[in-house]
C-alpha positions as CSV (number, residue, x, y, z in Angstrom):
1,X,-23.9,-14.9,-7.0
2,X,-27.2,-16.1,-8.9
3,X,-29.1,-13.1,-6.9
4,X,-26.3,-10.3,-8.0
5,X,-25.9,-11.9,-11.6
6,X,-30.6,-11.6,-11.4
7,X,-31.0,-8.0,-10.0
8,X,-28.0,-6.6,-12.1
9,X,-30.2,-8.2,-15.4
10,X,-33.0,-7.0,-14.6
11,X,-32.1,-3.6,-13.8
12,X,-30.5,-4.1,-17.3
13,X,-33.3,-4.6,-18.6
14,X,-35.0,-2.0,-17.2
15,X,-32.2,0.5,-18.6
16,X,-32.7,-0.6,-22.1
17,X,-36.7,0.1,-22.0
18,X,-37.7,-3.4,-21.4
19,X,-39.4,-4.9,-18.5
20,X,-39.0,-8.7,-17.0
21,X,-40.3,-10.6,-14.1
22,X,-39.0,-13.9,-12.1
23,X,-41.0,-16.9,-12.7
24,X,-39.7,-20.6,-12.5
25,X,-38.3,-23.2,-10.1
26,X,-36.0,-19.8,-8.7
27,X,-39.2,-18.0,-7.5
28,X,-41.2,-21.2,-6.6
29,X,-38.2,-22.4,-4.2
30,X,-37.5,-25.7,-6.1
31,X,-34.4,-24.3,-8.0
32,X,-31.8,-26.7,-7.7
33,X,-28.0,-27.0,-8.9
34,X,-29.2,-27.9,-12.7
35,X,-31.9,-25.3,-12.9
36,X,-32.0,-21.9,-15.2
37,X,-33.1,-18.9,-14.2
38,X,-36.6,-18.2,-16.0
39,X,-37.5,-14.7,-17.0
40,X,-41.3,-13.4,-17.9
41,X,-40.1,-10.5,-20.4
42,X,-43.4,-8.3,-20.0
43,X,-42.3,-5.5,-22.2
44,X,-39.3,-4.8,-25.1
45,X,-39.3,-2.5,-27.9
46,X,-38.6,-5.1,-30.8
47,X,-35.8,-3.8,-31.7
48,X,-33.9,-5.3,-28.7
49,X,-35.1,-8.7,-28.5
50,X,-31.9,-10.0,-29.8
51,X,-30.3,-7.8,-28.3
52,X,-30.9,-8.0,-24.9
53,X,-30.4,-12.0,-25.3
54,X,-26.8,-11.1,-25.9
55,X,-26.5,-8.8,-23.1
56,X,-27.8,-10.7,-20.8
57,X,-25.6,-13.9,-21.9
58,X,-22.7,-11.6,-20.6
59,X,-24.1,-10.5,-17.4
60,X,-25.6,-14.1,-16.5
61,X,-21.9,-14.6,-16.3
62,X,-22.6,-18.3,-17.2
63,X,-25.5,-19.0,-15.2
64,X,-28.3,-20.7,-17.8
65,X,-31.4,-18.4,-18.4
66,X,-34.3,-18.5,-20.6
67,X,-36.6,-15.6,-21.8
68,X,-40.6,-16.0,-22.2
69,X,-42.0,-13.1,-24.3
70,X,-45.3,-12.3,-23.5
71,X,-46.1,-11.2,-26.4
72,X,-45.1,-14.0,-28.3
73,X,-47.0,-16.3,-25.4
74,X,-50.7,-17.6,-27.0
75,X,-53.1,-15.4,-25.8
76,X,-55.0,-17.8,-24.3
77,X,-52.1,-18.9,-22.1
78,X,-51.2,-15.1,-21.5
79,X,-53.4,-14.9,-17.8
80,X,-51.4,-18.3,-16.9
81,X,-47.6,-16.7,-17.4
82,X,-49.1,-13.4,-15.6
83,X,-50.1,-15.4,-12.6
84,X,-46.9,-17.3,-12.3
85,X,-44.8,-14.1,-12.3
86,X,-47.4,-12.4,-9.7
């Protein structure tokens, strides 16, 4: 149900003109029955930040989530978020 609630966000996402990658305990295998579901948003017209927090509130269906802006990531730490979401 996680998987289907994932891939329908995403292609979300990707619908709305912003772009968003995996990264946390769900793509590193140590996801457990407390864990959210991490998101590395890579690209959002500013306009939709809030916006697709909202959505995506709705289609998580429940399931926790959080949202990393790259963007808004220190761009020293930038190269750090990339790799995890490689």
């Amino acid at each position: 149900m996680r998987r289907a609630a994932l891939l329908h966000a995403l292609s979300h996402l990707r619908a709305r003109g912003a772009d968003a990658t995996l990264i946390g305990s769900l793509k590193s295998a140590g996801f457990g029955l407390d864990s959210d579901i991490d998101l590395l948003v890579t690209r959002c017209p500013p306009n939709l930040v809030y916006a697709i927090e909202a959505d995506l509130e709705d289609i998580m269906g429940g399931f926790k989530f959080d949202l990393v802006y790259l963007n808004l990531v220190p761009e020293g730490q930038r190269e750090n978020w990339l790799a995890h979401a490689s």
